[in-house]
C-alpha positions in Angstrom: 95.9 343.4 22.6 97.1 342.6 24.6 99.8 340.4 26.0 102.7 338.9 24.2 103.8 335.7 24.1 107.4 335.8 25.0 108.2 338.0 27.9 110.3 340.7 26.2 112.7 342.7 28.8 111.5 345.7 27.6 108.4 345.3 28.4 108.7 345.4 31.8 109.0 349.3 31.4 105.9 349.5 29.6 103.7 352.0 31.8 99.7 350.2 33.4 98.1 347.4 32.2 95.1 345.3 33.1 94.5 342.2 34.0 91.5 340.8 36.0 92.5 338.4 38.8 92.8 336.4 41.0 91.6 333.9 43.0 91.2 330.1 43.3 90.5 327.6 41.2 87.0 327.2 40.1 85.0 324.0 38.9 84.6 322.9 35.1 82.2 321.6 32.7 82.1 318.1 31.7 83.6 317.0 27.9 81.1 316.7 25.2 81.8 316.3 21.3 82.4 319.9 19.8 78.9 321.4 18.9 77.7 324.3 19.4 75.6 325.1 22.9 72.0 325.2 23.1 70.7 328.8 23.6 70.3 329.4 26.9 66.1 328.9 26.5 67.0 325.6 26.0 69.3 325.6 29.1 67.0 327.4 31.5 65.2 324.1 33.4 69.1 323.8 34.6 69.7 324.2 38.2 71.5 327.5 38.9 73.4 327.3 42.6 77.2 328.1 42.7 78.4 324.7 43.0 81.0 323.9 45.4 84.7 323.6 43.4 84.4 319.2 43.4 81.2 319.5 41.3 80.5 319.9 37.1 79.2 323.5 36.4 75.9 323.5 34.6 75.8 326.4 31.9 73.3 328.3 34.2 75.8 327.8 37.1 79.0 328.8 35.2 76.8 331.6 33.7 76.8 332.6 37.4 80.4 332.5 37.9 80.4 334.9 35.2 78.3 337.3 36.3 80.1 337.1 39.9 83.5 337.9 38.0 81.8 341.2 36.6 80.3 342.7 39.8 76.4 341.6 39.6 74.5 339.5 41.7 73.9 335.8 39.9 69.9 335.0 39.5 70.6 332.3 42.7 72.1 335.3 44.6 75.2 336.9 45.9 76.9 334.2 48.1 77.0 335.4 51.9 80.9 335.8 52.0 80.7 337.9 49.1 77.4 339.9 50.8 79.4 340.2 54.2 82.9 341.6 52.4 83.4 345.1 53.1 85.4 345.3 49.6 82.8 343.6 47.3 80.4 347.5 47.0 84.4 348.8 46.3 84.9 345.5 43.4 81.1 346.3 41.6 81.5 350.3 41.3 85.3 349.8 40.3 84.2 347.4 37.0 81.2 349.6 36.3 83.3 353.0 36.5 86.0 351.7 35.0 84.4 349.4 31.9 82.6 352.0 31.3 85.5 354.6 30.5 87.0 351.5 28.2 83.8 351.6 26.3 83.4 355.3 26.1 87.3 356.1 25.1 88.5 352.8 23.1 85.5 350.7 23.0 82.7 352.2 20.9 84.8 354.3 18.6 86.7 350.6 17.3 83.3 349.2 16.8 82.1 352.0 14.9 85.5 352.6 12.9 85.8 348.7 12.4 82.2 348.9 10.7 83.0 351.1 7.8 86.9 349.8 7.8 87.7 346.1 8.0 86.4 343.9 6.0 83.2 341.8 7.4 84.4 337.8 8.6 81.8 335.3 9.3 83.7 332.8 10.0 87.2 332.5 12.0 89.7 334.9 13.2 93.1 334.1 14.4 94.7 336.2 17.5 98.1 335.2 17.9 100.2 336.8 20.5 96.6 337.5 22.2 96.5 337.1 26.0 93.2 337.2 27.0 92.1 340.2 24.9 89.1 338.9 23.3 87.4 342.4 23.7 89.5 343.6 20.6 89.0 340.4 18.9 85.0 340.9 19.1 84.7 344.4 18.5 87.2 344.2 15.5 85.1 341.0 14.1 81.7 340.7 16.0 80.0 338.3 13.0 83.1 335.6 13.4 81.4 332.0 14.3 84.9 331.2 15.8 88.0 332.9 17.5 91.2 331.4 17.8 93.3 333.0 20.9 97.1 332.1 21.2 99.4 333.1 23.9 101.8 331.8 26.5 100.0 332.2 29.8 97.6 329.0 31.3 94.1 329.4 30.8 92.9 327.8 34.0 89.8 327.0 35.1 88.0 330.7 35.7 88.2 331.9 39.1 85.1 331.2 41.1 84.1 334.0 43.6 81.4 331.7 44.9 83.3 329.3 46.6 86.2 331.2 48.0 86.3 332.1 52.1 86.0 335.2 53.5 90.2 335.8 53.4 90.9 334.5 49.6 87.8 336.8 48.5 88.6 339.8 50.0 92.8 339.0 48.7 91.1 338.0 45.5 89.1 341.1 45.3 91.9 343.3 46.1 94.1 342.5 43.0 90.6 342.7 40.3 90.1 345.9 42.2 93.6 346.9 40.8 93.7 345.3 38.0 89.9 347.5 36.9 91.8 350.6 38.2 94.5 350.3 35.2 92.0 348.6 32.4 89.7 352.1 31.7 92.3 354.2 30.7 94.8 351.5 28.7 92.6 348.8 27.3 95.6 346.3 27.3 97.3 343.8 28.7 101.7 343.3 29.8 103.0 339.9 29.7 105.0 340.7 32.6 101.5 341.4 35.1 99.7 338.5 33.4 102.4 336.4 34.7 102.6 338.1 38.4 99.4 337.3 38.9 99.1 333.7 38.1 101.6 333.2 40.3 100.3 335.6 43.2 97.5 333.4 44.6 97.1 329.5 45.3 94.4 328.9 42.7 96.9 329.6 39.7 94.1 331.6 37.8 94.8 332.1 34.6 93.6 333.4 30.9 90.3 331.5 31.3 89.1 334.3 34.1 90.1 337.5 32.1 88.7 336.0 29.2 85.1 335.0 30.6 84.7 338.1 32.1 85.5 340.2 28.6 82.4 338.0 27.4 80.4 338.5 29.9 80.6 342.0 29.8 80.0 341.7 25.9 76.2 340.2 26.9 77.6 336.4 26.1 76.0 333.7 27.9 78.6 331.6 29.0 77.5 327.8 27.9 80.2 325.3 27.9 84.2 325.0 28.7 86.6 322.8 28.6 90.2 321.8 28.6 91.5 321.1 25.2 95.2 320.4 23.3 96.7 320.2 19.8 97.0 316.2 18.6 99.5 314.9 16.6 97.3 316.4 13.3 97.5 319.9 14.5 94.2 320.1 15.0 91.9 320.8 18.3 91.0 318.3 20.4 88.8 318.6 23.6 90.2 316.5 26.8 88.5 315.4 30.1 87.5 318.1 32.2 88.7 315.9 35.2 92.4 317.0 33.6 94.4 318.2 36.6 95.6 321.7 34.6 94.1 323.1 31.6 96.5 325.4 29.7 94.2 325.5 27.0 90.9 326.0 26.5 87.6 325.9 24.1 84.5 328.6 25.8 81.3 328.0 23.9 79.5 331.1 24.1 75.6 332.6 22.8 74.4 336.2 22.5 71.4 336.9 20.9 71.0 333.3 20.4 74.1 332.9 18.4 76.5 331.1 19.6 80.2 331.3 19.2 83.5 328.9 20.1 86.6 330.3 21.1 89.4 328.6 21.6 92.4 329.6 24.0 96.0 328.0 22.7 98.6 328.0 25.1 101.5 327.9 22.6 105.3 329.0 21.9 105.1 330.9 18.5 109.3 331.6 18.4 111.0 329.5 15.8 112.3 327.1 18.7 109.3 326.3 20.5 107.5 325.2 16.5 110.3 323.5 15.6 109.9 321.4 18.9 106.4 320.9 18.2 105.6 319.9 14.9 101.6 319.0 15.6 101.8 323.1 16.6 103.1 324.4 13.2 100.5 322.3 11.5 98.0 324.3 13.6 99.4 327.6 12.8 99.8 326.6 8.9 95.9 326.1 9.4 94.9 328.9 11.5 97.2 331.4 9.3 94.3 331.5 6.1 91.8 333.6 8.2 91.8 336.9 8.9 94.3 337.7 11.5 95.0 340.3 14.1 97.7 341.7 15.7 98.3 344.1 18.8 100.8 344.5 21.2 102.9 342.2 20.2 106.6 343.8 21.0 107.4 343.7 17.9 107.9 339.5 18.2 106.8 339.1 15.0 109.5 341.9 13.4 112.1 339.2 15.4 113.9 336.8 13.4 113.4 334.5 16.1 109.3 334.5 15.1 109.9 334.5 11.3 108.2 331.5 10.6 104.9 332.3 12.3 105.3 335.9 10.4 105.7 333.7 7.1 102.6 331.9 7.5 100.7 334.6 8.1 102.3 337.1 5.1 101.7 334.1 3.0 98.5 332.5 3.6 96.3 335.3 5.7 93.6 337.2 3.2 93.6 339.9 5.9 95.6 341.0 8.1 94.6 343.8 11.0 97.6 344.9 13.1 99.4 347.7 15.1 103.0 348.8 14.4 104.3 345.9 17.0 103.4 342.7 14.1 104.3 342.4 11.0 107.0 344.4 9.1 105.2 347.0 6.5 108.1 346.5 4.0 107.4 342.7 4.1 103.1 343.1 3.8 103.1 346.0 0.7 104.7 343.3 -1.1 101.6 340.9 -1.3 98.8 343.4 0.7 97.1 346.7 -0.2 97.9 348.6 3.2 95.8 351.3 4.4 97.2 353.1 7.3 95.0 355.0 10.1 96.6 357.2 13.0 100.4 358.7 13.2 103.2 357.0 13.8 107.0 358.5 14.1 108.5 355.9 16.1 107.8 352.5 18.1 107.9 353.0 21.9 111.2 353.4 23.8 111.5 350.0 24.6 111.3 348.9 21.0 112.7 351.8 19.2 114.7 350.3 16.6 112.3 348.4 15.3 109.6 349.4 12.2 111.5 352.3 11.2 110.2 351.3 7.4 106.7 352.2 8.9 107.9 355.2 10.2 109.1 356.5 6.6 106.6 355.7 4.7 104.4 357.5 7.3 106.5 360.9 5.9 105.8 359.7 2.2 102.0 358.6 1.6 99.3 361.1 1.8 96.3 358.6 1.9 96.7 358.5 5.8 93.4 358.3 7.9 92.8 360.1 11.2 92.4 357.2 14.3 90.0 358.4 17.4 90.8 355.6 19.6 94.0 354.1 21.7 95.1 350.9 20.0 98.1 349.3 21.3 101.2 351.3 23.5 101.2 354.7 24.3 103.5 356.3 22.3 103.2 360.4 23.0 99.8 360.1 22.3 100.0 358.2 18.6 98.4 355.0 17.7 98.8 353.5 14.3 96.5 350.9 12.5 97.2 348.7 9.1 94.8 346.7 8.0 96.1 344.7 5.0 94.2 343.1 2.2 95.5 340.7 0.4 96.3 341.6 -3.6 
């Protein structure tokens, strides 16, 4: 969904977004080797007080962060500052009112649709051009063991409401106040707000916030995060947590007592930015033969500039689930069986030269299915959705 990964002028003019902010920088969890967590039964002798931001989170006490991030009081209780803030009752109904118009208009009808129309993956999806949207990611594929995010904003530690004064909470609450006004009605993110608010506050809060609280609000137990890069193999490799800045990072995650790993790639996909990075292409080569998704991407991967992520994906992906913004439906009949879902006569007005081969052959098939949810940008009311299986 959501964000891009190259701020594209024209996106600036796109109408709303969301983004959930702010804040300072909250504590981390120390590096261990890459297993999966214990359930949180396992977890629950740990102690579970917000930690002040020099310590190591347990799982119970990052759970808590979590928890603070989507409006509820932790199990060890709602930190006085946060109690005493005139603007915390405002922060709690606007995340209940407004998640729960997500859920009601976008939400549940993608889950329900995604059911009986993309294919079931059990194991690993790839997100490129993600943001923080791993909402979409879940509901599209809520069996995968492992999601692979990939965007250009920092992850971050997430923000930690516990520790915060009484003047950075109440600015911190403030923007997620906004932001949860915008994210009930659009469901996405704009590369150009993402950025603003990194920037707008001290603690340099990042994809890791936005991110834990889409899982939280999922029912996932946060277990385990920490900062990770891309070695020289291309492969993922988890770093001290004592790491000044984390731009990337790995969330190990349980619901229902299974757990997940996602991991958050900050990464230039353009041409350039692989070329620079070799140990990054080797990633994407690998990442590129699982079931991808794609949404919101202004049209970067339509860009000559992006063709060589496109290529991996058109040649090794065995699915591919996208909006009109990815790749170019000329280029995936060639090797995918294409159903289409929704209506779509032309890309929004900051992108309008770009799919028209989409839009024709919109006017030519007649196995078009109906779409009852918003799935990308507004465009007069149409939304469009390919999903592509490989021949």
């Amino acid at each position: 969904m959501h964000t891009t990964t190259i701020q594209a002028a024209g996106l600036k003019k796109l109408l709303c977004a969301i983004t959930f902010i702010a804040g300072l920088q909250a504590t981390a969890i120390a590096q261990t080797t890459p297993t999966l967590p214990a359930t949180p039964a396992a977890q629950a002798t740990q102690a579970s007080a917000i930690p002040s931001t020099s310590g190591l989170l347990t799982a119970a006490q990052y759970d808590d962060v979590a928890t603070l991030l989507i409006g509820k009081t932790p199990t060890s209780g709602l930190p006085d500052h946060l109690s005493q803030s005139q603007k915390w009752a405002t922060y709690t109904q606007t995340v209940e009112t407004n998640w729960a118009e997500y859920t009601k208009k976008i939400g549940t009808p993608m889950v329900d649709w995604a059911k009986t129309e993309v294919p079931q993956v059990n194991e690993t999806v790839f997100y490129p051009f993600s943001g923080p949207d791993f909402t979409t990611a879940y509901q599209m594929y809520p069996n995968a063991k492992r999601y692979i995010m990939v965007a250009m904003q920092n992850a971050e530690r997430p923000l930690n409401l516990g520790v915060l004064n009484a003047q950075l909470t109440d600015q911190a609450l403030d923007i997620l106040v906004s932001a949860w006004q915008l994210y009930g009605t659009h469901g996405f993110f704009v590369t150009s707000y993402l950025d603003r608010y990194y920037y707008a506050t001290q603690g340099r809060i990042g994809s890791s916030t936005f991110i834990t609280i889409f899982m939280k609000l999922q029912g996932f137990e946060l277990d385990r995060i920490v900062p990770i890069k891309i070695n020289s193999e291309g492969d993922v490799e988890e770093i001290p947590a004592e790491t000044r800045l984390w731009p990337s990072v790995r969330i190990y995650a349980t619901k229902a007592g299974k757990p997940i790993v996602l991991d958050y790639l900050k990464m230039d996909l353009s041409n350039p930015g692989l070329q620079a990075s070799p140990e990054n292409l080797k990633f994407v080569q690998a990442a590129a033969v699982h079931p991808t998704i794609f949404k919101a991407a202004s049209h970067l991967p339509q860009n000559a500039n992006f063709n060589m992520i496109a290529n991996e994906i058109l040649t090794r992906a065995p699915l591919v689930v996208q909006d009109e913004t990815a790749l170019n439906y000329s280029a995936l009949i060639k090797s995918f069986d294409v159903s289409m879902y929704g209506k779509f006569v032309i890309a929004h007005h900051a992108f309008q030269s770009y799919h028209t081969d989409l839009a024709q052959a919109f006017t030519q098939r007649a196995d078009i299915k109906p779409l009852n949810y918003r799935f990308g940008y507004y465009k007069d009311g149409n939304y469009v959705v390919l999903v592509a299986r490989r021949k």
